[in-house]
C-alpha positions as CSV (number, residue, x, y, z in Angstrom):
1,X,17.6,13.2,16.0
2,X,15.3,13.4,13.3
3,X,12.7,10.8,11.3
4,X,13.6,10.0,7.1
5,X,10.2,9.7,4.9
6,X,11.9,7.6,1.8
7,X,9.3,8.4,-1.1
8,X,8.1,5.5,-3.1
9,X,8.4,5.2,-6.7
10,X,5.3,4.1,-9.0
11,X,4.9,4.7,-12.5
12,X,8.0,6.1,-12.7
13,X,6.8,9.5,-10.6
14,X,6.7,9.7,-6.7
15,X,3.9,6.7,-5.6
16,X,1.1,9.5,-4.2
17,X,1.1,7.0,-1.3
18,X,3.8,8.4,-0.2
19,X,1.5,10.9,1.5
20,X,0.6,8.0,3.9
21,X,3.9,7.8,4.8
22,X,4.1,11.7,5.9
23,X,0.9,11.0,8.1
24,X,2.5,8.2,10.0
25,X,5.9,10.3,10.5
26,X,4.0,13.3,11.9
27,X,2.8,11.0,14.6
28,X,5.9,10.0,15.4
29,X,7.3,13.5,15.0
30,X,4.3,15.3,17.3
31,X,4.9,12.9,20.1
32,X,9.3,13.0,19.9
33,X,9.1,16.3,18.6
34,X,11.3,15.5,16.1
35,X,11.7,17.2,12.3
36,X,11.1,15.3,9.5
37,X,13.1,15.0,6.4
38,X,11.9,13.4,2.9
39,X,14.7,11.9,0.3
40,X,13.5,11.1,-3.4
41,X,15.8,8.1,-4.9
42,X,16.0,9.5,-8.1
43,X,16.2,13.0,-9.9
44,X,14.5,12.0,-13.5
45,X,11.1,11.5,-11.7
46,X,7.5,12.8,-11.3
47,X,6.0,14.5,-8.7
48,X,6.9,18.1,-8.3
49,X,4.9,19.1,-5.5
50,X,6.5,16.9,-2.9
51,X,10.1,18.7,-4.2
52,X,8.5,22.0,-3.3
53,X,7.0,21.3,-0.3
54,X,6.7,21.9,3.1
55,X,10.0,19.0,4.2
56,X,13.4,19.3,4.3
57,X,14.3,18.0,0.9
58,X,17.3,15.5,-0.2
59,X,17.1,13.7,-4.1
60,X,20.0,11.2,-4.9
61,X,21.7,12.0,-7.9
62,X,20.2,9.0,-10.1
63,X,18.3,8.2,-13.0
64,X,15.6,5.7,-12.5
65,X,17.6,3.4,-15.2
66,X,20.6,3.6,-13.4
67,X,18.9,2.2,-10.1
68,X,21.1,-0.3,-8.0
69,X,19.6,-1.3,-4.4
70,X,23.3,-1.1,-3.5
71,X,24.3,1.7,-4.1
72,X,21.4,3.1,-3.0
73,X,21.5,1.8,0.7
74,X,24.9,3.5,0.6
75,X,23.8,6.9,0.1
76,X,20.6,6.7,2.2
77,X,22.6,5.7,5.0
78,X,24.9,8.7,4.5
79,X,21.9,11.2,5.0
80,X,20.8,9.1,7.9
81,X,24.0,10.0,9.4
82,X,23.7,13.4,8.5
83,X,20.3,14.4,9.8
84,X,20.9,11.4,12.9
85,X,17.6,9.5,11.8
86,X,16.1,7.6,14.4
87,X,12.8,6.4,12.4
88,X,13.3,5.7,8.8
89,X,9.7,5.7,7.0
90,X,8.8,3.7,3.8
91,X,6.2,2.3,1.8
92,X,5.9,-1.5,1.9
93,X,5.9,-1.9,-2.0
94,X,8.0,-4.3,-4.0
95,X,10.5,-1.3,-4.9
96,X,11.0,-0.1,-1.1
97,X,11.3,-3.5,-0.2
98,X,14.2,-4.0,-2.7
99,X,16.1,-2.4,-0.6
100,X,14.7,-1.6,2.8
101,X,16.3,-4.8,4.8
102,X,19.6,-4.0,3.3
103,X,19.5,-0.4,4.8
104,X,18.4,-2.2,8.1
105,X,21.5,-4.3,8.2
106,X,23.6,-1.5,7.2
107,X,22.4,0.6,10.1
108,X,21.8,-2.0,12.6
109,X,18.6,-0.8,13.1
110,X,15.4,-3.0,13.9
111,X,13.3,-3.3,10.7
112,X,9.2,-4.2,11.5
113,X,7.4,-4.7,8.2
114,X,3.7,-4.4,7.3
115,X,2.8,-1.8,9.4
116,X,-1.2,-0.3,10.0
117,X,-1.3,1.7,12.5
118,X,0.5,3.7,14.8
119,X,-0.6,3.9,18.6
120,X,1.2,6.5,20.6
121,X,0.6,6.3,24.4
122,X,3.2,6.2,27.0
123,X,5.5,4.2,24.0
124,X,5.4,3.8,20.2
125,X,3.4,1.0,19.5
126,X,2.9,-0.3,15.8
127,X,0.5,-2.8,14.5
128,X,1.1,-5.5,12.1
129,X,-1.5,-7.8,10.6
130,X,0.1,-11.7,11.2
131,X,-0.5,-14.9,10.0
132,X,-2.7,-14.1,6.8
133,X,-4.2,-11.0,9.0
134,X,-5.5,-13.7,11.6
135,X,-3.6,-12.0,14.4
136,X,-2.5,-8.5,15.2
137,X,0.9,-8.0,16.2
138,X,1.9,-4.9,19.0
139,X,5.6,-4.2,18.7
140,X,7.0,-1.3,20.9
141,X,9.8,0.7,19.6
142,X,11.9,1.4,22.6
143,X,14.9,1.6,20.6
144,X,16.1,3.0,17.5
145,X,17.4,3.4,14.6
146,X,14.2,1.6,13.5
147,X,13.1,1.1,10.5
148,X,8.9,0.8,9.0
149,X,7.3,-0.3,6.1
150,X,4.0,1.3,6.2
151,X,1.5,-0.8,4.5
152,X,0.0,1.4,1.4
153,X,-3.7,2.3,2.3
154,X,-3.4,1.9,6.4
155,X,-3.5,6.0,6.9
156,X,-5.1,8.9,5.8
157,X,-2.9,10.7,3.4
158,X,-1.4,14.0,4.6
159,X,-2.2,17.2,2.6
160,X,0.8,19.2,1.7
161,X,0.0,22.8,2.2
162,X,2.7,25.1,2.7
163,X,4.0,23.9,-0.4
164,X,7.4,26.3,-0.6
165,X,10.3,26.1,-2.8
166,X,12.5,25.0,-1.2
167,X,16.4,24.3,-1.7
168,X,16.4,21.2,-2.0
169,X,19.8,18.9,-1.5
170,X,21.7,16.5,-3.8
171,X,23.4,14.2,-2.9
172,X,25.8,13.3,-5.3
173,X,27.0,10.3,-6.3
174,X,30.1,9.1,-8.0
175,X,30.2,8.5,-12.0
176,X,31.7,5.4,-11.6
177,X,28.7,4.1,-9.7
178,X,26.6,5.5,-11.9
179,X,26.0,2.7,-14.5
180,X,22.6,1.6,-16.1
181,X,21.5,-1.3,-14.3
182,X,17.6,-1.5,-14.8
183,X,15.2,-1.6,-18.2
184,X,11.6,-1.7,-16.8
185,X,8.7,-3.1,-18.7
186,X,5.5,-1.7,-18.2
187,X,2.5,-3.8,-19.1
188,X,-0.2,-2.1,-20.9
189,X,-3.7,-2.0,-19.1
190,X,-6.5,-0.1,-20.5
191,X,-8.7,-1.7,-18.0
192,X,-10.5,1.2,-15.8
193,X,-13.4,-0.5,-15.1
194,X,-12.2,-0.6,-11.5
195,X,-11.3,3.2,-11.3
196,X,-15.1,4.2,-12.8
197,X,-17.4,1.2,-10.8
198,X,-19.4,2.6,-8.1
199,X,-19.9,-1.1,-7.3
200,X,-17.8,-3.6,-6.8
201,X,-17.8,-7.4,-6.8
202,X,-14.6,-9.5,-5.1
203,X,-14.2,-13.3,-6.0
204,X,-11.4,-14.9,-4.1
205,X,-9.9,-18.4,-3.6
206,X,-13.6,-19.7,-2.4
207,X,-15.1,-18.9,-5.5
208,X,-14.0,-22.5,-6.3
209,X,-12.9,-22.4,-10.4
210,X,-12.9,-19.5,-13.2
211,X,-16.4,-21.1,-14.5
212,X,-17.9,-20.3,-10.8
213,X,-16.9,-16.4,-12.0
214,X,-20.0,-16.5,-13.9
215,X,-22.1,-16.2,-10.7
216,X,-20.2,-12.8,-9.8
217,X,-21.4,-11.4,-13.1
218,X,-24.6,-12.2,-12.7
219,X,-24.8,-10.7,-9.0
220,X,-22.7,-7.2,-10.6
221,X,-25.9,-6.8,-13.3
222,X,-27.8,-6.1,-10.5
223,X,-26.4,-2.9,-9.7
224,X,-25.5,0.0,-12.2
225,X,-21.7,1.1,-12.4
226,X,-20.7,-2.1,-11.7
227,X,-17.7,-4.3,-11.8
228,X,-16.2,-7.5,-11.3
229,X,-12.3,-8.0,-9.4
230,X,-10.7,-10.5,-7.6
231,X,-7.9,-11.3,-4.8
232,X,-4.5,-11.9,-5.8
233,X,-4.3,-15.7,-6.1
234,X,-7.9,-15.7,-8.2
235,X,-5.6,-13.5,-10.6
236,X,-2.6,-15.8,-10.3
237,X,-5.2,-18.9,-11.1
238,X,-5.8,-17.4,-14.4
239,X,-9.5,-16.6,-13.6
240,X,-9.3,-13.2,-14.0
241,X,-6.8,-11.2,-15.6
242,X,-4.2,-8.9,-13.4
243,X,-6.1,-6.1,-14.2
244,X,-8.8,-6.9,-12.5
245,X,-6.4,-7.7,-9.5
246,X,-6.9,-5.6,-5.9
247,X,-4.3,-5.3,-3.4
248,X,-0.9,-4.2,-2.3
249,X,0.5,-5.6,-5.6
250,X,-2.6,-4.5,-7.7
251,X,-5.5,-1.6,-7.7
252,X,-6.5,0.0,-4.5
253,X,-10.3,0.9,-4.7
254,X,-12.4,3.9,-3.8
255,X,-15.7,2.9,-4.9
256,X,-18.5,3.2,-2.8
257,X,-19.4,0.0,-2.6
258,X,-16.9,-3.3,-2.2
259,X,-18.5,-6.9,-2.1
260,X,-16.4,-9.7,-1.1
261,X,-17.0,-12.7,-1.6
262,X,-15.4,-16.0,-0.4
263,X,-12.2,-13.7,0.5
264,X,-10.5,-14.4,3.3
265,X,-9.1,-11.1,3.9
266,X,-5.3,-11.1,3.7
267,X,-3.3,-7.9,4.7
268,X,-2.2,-7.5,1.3
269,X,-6.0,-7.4,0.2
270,X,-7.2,-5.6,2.7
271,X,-4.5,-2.5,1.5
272,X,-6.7,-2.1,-1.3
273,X,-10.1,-2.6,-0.5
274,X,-9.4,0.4,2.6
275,X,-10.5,3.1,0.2
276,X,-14.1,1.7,-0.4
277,X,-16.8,3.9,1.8
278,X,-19.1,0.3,2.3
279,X,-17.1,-3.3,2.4
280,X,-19.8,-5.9,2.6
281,X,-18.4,-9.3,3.0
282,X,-20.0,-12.9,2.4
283,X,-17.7,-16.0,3.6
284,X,-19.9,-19.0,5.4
285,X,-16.1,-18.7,7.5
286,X,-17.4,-16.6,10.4
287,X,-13.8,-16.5,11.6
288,X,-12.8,-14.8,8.5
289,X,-10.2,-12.1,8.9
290,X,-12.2,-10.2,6.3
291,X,-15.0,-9.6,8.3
292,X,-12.8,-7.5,11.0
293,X,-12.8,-4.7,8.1
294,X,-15.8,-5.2,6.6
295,X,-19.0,-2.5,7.7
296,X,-21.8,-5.8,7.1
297,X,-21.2,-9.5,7.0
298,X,-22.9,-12.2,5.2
299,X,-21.9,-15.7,7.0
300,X,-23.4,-17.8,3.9
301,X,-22.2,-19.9,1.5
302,X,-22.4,-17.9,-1.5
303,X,-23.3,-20.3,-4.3
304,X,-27.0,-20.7,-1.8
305,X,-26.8,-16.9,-1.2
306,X,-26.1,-15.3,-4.4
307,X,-28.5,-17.0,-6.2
308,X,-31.6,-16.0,-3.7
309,X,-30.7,-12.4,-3.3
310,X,-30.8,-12.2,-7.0
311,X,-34.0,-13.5,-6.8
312,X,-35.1,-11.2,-4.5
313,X,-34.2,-8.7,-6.3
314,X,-36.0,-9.8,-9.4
315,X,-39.4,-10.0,-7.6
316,X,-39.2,-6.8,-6.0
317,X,-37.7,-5.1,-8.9
């Protein structure tokens, strides 16, 4: 028995959350005492260290443009029967999830989705964020094959030390399958102001219309290395553009300071904000799931809020 770490692919180079991944399996691994094995989908990627490191290696004999969830699920499941994988690990990213409940159905395997955290005690128990991250879900894994999607920014990254280099195993796939199936578009964002801000400033659905945006502005000039961002739907709205877009499907943060405000706090959100050292959240909904993350909490309306602690700030400045 054995657990499978599938890397993610980002960029077209192995997604460095993949790392996350590693840390979950190792807590599965320390309390089964089982090895763990990593498989890279494709060989015409980035990310070098992670085929010279410390795990038991396998790459599938693919180009990125000749990607085919199908075919894929076909050869993954062949190393799961190699190695007899009992937890298969990956990242809950639209590429995983291409093809992750397909590999479930193949195996027969359970397949629990959105994972944060891991609690090993007597079982396996794994947390999942539920209705728009109202509720917390405890599943127990008391039987396998299962199958995870770890939600990207729920665990600390593992450090690969022993990097070694290691032979690492093809597994090859038939020239007839091999076909180019994919063309991928990348949209060109020059937008760093996220990666740079020390501050920054979250508008979601509350914030009411793209005019009310203004207001968030004004409330970022009042700290230095500022920025403004917003939640997926405020993005979606056309209020601000997706590069200014946090979450699973946009930037994850690491700035020291996060200010939400009117957000909710959906999972999806949440995966990107996790890297901020100080989430400060302002919602007048005390029973927003945003304020279960968040180090301080505002319950205020912020168009009567904002406004006076700019003010404040002006006279005392």
């Amino acid at each position: 028995m054995s657990i499978l770490v599938i890397a993610d692919v980002k960029n077209r180079t192995v997604n460095p959350a993949t790392c996350e991944l590693i840390a979950a399996a190792k807590k599965i691994a320390e309390f089964k005492n089982l090895p763990i094995y990593l498989l890279i989908p494709f060989k015409n990627i980035g990310g070098d260290s992670y085929r010279s490191s410390e795990l038991e290696t396998y790459i599938v004999d693919l180009t990125v443009e000749q990607y085919n969830p199908c075919i894929l699920v076909t050869h993954i499941s062949g190393v799961i029967n190699e190695i007899q994988a009992t937890y298969i690990l990956g990242l809950h990213t639209p590429f995983t999830m291409d093809y992750l409940p397909s590999l479930s159905v193949t195996k027969n395997a359970q397949c629990i989705t959105q994972i944060q955290y891991i609690d090993i005690d007597e079982y396996i128990t794994v947390i999942r964020g539920s209705h728009a991250g109202k509720i917390d879900q405890h599943c127990i894994l008391n039987t396998t094959p299962a199958i995870l999607s770890i939600l990207p920014g729920s665990f600390e990254p593992y450090t690969i030390n022993n990097v070694k280099n290691r032979e690492i195993k093809t597994i090859p796939i038939p020239e007839e399958e091999k076909s180019v199936n994919c063309r991928f578009i990348t949209k060109d964002m020059q937008d760093t102001s996220l990666d740079e801000a020390e501050v920054i400033i979250g508008a979601g659905k509350g914030i009411g219309s793209k005019e009310n945006i203004s207001l968030l502005y004004e409330l970022a000039k009042v700290f230095p290395h500022s920025a403004v961002a917003g939640s997926r739907i405020v993005c979606d709205y056309g209020w601000l553009p997706y590069s200014k877009q946090i979450g699973i499907t946009g930037k994850s943060i690491s700035s020291k300071v996060y200010i939400a405000c009117a957000i909710s706090g959906s999972s999806q959100h949440v995966a990107g904000i996790k890297g901020a050292k100080t989430i400060i959240a302002i919602n007048k909904d005390p029973y927003a799931p945003i304020f279960n993350v968040s180090h301080y909490g505002v319950v205020a309306d912020i168009f009567e809020f904002i406004p006076q602690f700019i003010n404040f700030v002006n006279e005392n400045d």
